[in-house]
C-alpha positions in Angstrom: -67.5 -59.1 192.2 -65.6 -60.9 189.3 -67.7 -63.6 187.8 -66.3 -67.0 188.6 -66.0 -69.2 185.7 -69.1 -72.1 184.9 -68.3 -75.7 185.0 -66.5 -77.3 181.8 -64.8 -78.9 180.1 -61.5 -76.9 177.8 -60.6 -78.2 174.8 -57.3 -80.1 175.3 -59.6 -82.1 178.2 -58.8 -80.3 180.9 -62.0 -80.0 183.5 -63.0 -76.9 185.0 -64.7 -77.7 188.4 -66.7 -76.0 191.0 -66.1 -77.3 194.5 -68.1 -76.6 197.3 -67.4 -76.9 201.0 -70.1 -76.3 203.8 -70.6 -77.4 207.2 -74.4 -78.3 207.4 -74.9 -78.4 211.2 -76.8 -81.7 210.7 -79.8 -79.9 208.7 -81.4 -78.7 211.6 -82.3 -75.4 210.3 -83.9 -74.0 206.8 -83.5 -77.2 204.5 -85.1 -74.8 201.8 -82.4 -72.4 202.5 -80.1 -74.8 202.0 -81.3 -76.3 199.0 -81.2 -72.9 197.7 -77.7 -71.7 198.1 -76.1 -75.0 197.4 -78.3 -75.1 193.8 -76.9 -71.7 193.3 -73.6 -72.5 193.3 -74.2 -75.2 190.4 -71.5 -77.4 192.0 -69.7 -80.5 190.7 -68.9 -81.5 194.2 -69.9 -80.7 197.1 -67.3 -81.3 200.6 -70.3 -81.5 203.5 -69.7 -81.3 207.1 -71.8 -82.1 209.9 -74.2 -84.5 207.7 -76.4 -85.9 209.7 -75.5 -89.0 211.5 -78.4 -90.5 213.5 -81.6 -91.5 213.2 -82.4 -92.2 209.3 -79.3 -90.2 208.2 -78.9 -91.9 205.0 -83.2 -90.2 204.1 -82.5 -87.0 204.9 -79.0 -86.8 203.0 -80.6 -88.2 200.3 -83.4 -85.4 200.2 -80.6 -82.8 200.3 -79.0 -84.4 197.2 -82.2 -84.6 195.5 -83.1 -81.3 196.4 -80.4 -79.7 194.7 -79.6 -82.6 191.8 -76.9 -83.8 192.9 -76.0 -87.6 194.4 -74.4 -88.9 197.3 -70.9 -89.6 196.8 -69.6 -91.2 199.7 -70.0 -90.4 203.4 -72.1 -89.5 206.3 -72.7 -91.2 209.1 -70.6 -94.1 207.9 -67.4 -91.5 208.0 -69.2 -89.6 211.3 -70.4 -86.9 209.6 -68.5 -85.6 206.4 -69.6 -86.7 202.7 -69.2 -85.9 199.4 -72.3 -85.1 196.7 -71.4 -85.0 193.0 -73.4 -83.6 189.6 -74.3 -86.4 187.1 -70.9 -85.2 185.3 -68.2 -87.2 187.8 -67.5 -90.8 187.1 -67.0 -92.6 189.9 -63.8 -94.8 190.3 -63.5 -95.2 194.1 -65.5 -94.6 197.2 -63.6 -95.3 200.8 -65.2 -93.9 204.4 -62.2 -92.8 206.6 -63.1 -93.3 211.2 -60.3 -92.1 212.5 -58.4 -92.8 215.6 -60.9 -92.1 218.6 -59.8 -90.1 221.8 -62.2 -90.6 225.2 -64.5 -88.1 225.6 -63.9 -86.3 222.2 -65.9 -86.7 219.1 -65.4 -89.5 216.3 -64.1 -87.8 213.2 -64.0 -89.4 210.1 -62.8 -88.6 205.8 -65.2 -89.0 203.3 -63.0 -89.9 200.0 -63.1 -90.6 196.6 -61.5 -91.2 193.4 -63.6 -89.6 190.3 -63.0 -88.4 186.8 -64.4 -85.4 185.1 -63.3 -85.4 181.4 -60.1 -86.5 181.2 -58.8 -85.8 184.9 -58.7 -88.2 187.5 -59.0 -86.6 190.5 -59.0 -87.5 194.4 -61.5 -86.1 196.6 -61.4 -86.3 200.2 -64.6 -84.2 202.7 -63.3 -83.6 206.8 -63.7 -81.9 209.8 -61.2 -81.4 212.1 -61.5 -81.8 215.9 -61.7 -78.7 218.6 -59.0 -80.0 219.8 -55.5 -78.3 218.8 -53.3 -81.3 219.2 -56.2 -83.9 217.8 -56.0 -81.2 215.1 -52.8 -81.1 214.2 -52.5 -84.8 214.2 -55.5 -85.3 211.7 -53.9 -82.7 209.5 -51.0 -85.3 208.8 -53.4 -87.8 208.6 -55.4 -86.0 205.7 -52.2 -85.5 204.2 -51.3 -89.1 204.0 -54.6 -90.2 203.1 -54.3 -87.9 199.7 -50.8 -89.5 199.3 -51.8 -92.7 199.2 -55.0 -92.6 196.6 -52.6 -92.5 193.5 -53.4 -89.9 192.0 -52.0 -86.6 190.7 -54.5 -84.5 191.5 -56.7 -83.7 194.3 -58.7 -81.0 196.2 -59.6 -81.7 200.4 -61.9 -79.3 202.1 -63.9 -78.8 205.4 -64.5 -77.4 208.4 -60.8 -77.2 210.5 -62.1 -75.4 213.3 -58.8 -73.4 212.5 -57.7 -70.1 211.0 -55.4 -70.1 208.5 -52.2 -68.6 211.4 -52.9 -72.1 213.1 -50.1 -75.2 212.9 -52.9 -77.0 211.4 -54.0 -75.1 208.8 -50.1 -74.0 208.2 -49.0 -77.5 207.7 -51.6 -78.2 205.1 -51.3 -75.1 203.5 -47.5 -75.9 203.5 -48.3 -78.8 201.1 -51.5 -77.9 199.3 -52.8 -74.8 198.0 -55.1 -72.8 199.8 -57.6 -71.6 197.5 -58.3 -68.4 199.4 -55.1 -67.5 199.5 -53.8 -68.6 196.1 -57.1 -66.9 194.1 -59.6 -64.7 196.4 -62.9 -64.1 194.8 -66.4 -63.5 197.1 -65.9 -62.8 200.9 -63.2 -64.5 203.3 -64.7 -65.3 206.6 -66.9 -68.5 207.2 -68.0 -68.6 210.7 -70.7 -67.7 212.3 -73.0 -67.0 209.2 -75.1 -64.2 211.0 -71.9 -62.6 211.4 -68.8 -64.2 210.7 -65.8 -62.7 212.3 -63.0 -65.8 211.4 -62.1 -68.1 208.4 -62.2 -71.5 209.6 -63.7 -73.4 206.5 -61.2 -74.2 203.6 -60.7 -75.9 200.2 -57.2 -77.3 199.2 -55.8 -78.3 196.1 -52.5 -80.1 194.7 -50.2 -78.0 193.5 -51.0 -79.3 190.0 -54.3 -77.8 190.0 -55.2 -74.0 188.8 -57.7 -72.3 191.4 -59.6 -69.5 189.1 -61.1 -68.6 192.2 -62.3 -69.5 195.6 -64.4 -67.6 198.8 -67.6 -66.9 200.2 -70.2 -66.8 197.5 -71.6 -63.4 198.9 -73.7 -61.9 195.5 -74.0 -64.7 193.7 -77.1 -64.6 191.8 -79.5 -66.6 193.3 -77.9 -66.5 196.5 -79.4 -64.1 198.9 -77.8 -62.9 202.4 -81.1 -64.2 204.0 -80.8 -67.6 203.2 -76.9 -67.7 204.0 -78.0 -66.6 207.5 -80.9 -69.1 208.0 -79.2 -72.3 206.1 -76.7 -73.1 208.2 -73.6 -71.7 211.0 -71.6 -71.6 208.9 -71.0 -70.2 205.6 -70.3 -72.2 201.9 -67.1 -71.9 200.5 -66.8 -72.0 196.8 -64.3 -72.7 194.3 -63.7 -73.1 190.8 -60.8 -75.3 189.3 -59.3 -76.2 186.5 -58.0 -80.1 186.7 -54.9 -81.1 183.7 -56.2 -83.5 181.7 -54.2 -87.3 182.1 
């Protein structure tokens, strides 16, 4: 596997970033494991799904961050479940938690978003997961879209958990606007879900057009990630991506 490139910064400003999305299924299985994969990954930010959202969700989110040196962002139960964690490196601009529009009988589903700067690029960042529901879905698709249209800025990256693969309308119309990392740069393994043996790609990270992906996937053989621990942290498996942001 082709090594994907370290976080920093290029000398005409430009940041290069690694962005990491993972559905955590509420950290209800090996923390440890966690802890481990997401610290091997050395990201900048990291697009969570499924934080926990009950019971003294703000504690336990706070003992993943610390875990793996990172801080909470934005998010958790105060955007039902996604939120962002960040390195030291990000300045913060802008934090805003995202319910949206609830249907009877169907899960709350919420953006975690924010507006930070790494070296000289301002950048948009926005956390989801998309409902089980194809027209819910499809609808929250052109939502996300919106939402990253109205931050004011010229670059961002979304990523999450659509409970799509990338032949649905959903993931076509966002992949219609933004770049699909996958697609646009393959590097690890493609399919996300389930981790024991994952058989679809249903996790994504997006990027404006603006933005060059070195490299995005499954980080399957990264050192210090074992296939062990990818089984036993979560259902789902990380998605990783590096990026390089132009500089304002």
């Amino acid at each position: 596997m082709t090594q994907l490139p370290n976080s920093r910064t290029e000398p005409d400003g430009s940041p290069i970033i690694r962005v990491l999305s993972y559905n955590v299924r509420s950290m209800r299985d090996d923390t440890d494991a966690l802890a481990r994969v997401i610290t091997a990954c050395a990201p900048d930010l990291v697009l969570v799904q499924e934080s926990p959202i009950f019971f003294r969700w703000r504690k336990q989110l706070a003992r993943l961050a610390s875990a793996t040196d990172l801080v909470i962002l934005t998010g958790g139960g105060t955007a039902a479940g996604p939120a962002v964690l960040c390195s030291l490196r990000a300045t913060v601009e802008h934090t805003e938690d995202v319910l949206l529009p609830r249907t009877p009988g169907r899960h709350r589903r919420g953006f975690a978003t924010a507006v930070v700067r790494f070296a000289g690029a301002r950048l948009g960042v926005l956390a989801c997961h998309l409902s089980l529901h194809a027209d819910e879905r499809y609808e929250q698709g052109g939502m996300l879209l919106d939402r990253l249209a109205g931050m004011g800025v010229e670059h961002a990256v979304a990523g999450g958990d659509l409970n799509e693969r990338p032949g649905g309308p959903t993931f076509r119309r966002l992949a219609g606007t933004l770049l699909d990392c996958r697609a646009t740069a393959p590097w690890g393994a493609e399919l996300t879900f389930p981790s024991a043996a994952p058989d679809r790609r249903i996790d994504a990270v997006f990027a404006t057009k603006g933005i060059e992906v070195l490299g995005c996937g499954v980080p399957v053989g990264l050192p210090g990630i074992s296939e062990a621990d990818l089984r036993a942290a979560t259902d789902h498996l990380p998605v990783l991506a590096a990026l390089r942001v132009p500089a304002a």
